[in-house]
N, C-alpha and C positions, 0 to 999 in steps of 0.2 A: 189612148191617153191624151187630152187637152186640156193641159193646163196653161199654155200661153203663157209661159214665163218669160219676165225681162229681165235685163243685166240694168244694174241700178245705176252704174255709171253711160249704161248708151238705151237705146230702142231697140236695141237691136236681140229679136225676135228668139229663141232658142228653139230647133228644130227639135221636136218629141220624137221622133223616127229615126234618126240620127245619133238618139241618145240611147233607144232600145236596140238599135244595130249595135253598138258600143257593150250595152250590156250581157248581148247574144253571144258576144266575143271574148268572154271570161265563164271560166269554167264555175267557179268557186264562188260563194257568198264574198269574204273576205277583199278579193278583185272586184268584185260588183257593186258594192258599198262606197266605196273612194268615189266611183263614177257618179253615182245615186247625191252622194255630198257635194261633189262639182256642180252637178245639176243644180241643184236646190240654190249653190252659192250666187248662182247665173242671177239670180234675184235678190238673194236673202245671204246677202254676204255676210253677216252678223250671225248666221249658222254656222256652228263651230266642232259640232259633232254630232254623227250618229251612231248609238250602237245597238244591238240586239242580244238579247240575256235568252237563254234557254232554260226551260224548266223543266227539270226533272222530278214526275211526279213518286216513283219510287221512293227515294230519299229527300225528297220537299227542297232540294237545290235551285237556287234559280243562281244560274253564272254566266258571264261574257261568252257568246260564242263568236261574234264577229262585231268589230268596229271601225271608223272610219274617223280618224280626230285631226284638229289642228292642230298641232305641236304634240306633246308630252300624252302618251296615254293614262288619265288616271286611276284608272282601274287595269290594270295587268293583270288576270288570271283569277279576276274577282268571282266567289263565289258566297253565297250565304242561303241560309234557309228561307222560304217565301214567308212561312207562316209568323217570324219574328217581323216583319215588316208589315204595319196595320193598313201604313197607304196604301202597298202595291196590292196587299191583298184584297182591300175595297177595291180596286183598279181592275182587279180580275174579276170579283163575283158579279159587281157590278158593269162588267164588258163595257166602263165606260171610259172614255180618255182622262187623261189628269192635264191642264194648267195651271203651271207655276212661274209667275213675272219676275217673284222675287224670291231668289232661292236663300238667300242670306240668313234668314233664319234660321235653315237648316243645319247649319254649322254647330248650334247648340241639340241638336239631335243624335240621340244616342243609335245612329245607325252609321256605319262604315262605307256605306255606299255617300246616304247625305254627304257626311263629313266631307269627303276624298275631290267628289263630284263641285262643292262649292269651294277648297282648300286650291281646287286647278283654276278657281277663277267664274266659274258660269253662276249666272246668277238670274237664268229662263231655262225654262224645261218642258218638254210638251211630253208626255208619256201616253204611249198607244198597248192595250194588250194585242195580246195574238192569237187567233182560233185556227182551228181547220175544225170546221162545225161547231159539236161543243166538247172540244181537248184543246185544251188551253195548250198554248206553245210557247209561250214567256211573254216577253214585251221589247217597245223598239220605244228608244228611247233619243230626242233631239236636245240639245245642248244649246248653249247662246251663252257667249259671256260679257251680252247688257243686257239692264234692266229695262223689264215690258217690250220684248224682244216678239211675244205669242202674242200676235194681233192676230183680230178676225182673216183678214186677207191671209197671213202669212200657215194659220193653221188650217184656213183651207189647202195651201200647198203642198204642207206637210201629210196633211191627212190621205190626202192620195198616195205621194209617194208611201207613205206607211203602210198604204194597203196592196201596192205593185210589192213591196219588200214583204208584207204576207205572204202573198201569192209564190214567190223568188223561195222564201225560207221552206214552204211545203213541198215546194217541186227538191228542195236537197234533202230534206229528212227523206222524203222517201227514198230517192236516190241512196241517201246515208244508211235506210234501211235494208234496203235490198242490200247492198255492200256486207252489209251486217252478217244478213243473213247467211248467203251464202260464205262469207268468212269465217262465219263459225260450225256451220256443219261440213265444212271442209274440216278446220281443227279442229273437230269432234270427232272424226273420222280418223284421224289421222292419231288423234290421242287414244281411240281405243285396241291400235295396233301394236302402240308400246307399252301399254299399262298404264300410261300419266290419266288423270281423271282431268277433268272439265275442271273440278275445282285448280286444279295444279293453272288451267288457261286462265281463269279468275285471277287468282293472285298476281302470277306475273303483270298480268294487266295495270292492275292496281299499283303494283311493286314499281311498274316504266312510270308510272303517270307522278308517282312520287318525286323519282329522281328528275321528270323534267319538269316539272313547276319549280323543284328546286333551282335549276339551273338556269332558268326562261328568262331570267335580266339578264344573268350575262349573255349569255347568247342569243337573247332577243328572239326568244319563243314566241311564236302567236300562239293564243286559246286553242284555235282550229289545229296545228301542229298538235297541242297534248292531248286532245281526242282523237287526232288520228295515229297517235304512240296506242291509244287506250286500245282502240278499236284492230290494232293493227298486228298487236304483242301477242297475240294466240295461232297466229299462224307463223311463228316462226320455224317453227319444228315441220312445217307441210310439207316438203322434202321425205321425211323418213316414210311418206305412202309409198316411196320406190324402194326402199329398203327390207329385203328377203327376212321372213318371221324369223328365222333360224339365226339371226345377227338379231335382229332389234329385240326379239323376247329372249333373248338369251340368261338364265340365271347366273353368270360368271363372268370373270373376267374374259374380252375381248382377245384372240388373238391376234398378231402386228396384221396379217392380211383382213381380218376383220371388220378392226379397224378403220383399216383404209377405205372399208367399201361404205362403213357405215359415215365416213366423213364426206363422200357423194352426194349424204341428202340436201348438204347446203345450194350445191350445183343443181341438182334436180331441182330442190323447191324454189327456183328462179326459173326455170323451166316452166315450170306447173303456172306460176304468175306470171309468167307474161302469156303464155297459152291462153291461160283464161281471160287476160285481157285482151288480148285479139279478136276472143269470140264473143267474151259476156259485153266488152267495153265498158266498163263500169266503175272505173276510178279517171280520174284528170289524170296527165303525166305525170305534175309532182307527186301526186298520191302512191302514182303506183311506183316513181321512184322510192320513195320512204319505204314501202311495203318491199320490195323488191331490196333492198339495203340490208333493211329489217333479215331477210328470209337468207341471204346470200352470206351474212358478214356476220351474224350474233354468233361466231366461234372463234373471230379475228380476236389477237390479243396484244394489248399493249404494247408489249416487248417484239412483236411482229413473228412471236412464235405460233401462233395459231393458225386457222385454213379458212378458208380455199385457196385464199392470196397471197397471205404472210403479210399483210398489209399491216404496219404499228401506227400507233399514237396516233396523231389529227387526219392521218391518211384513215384511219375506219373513219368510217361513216357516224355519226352523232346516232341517231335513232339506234344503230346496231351497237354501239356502245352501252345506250342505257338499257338497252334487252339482253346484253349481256352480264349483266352485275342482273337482275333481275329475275332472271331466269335460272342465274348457277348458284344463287341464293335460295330462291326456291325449292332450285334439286336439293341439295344440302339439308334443307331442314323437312325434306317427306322421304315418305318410305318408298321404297323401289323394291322390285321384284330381285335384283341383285345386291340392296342395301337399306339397314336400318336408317332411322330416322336421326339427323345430329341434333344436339340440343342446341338451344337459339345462342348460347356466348359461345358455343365452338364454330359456328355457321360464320359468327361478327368475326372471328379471333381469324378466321379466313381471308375475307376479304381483308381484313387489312396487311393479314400478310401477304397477300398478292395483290396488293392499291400500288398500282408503278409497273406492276409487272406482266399480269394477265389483265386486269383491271385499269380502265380511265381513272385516275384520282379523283378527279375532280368528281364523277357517276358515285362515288364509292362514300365520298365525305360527305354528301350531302343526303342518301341515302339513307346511312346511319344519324343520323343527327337528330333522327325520333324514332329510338327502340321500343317505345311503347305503342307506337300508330304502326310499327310491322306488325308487331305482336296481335294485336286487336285485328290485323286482314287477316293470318293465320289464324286466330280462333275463328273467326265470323266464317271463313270458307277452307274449313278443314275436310278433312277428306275421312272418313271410314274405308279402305280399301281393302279387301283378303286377298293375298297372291297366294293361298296354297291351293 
């Protein structure tokens, strides 16, 4: 990498070596991005942001996966479809860059990205797609809040970093993949011991990812936290691989010793995950603390009646909060080998009457606040199951 950048106020020289050591030193996109903006700033102090949008070609989403801003982020948790956006989508088929000096205009454009992006103030933009050959990976996106900000000089600068941040975003998808992978054939496995189908992982997935976009201002979610809720919500149950067929298929109620052995799998499947992170190595430490929270705590309850800890209210862990409302909704509204299916107002009429008690409130109120968008993940990945 030589680009020979200087700080606008001195000559003085920015080591490139110095700043990939730096970047060697963070696990994550999200940490590696602020550093990538520092860089840039070394020169191009009038650079105000970078971010990178992920696209998913399944669903045609393109949304924030990781950014790096000066002040106020303005896109929080932004998502929309590629194909209603004519620029980006010329941006992509055409794998060519976009320059924009002067964003101003956009402001009367019927796009929510425009709108938000010039409402924070920027009013330069350099817009780069993203391949790994030809699978489009989304775009990275530079900010500046003066006008005629993308000079020649300065998009040479950019254009490299864009393409070291290509390079950076490949190496974590895959990474992301592999994680993936073996995450869910572990909770696939683990689901075909109790009866719950794959769909039942589906939903809850969906169900966490709900309640933390809901919650992600107050709490100050990052993007990459609600995909790794997404991605993380199917192995909470991985624990009951240690649990004897005779308890977990059981058609009846549990007896008290039963019980007992069957509320082990939370302890186990903390077991199982750090196991596998010792040998596979395969998530950062905060990942696999989220994961490891996630697997240990989604039976903790409010009121500090629940297990393995008795742990209440802010003392659970966030992430095991919202896979809790997620998951016991879930049960509730599918069939089990030892119970029918409830219908979706007695499932609601539940949780609110345990919102305070087994239930975060806060997980519980924001969850419901669109019975229609539950409704539509239940039809879309419903289950056919015969237990006789």
């Amino acid at each position: 990498m030589t680009m020979g950048l200087h700080n606008l106020q001195s000559n003085q020289v920015v080591n490139p070596v110095s700043i990939l050591s730096e970047l060697h030193g963070h696990t994550n996109m999200s940490d590696k991005l602020p550093v990538l903006l520092e860089f840039i700033k070394q020169r191009h102090r009038f650079i105000n942001r970078i971010a990178v949008a992920r696209y998913d070609e399944t669903t045609d989403i393109l949304k924030t996966y990781v950014h790096a801003t000066d002040g106020k982020n303005p896109l929080p948790l932004y998502q929309a479809k590629l194909s209603e956006s004519e620029s980006l989508t010329e941006i992509m088929t055409q794998r060519k860059p976009r320059i924009l000096n002067n964003m101003n205009p956009l402001r009367s454009v019927n796009s929510e990205h425009s709108k938000k992006v010039t409402e924070i103030g920027f009013k330069s933009s350099y817009t780069v797609p993203l391949f790994q050959a030809d699978l489009f990976l989304g775009f990275v996106f530079f900010n500046s809040n003066i006008l005629d900000a993308m000079q020649r000089n300065v998009v040479t600068d950019l254009t490299v970093v864009a393409h070291l941040i290509n390079v950076l975003i490949i190496n974590e998808l895959t990474f992301i993949k592999t994680t993936k992978g073996v995450s869910h054939s572990i909770a696939t496995l683990a689901s075909y011991r109790d009866l719950e189908t794959g769909q039942h992982l589906i939903r809850v997935s969906h169900f966490s990812r709900i309640i933390a976009r809901g919650i992600a201002q107050e709490h100050g979610l990052s993007d990459e936290y609600v995909e790794q809720l997404f991605t993380f919500a199917p192995l909470h149950d991985i624990g009951k691989i240690a649990v004897e067929d005779a308890i977990l298929c059981k058609p009846a109620k549990l007896t008290e010793k039963e019980y007992t052995k069957m509320q082990t799998h939370t302890i186990k499947g903390r077991e199982i995950i750090i196991s596998l992170q010792q040998n596979l190595d395969l998530l950062s430490p905060q990942s696999c603390e989220i994961l490891e929270n996630i697997v240990c705590h989604h039976h903790e309850a409010w009121d500090g009646s629940g297990y393995p800890d008795k742990l209440a209210g802010l003392a659970i862990p966030l992430e095991a909060r919202i896979i809790t409302v997620a998951d016991v909704f879930d049960a509730l509204t599918s069939r089990r080998v030892y119970k029918e299916r409830w219908p979706f107002d007695k499932a609601v009429d539940y949780l609110v009457e345990k919102r305070g008690v087994q239930f975060d409130p806060e997980c519980v109120d924001k969850f419901l606040e669109n019975p229609e968008e539950l409704k539509t993940i239940i039809e879309n990945f419903d289950e056919k199951v015969d237990y006789e």
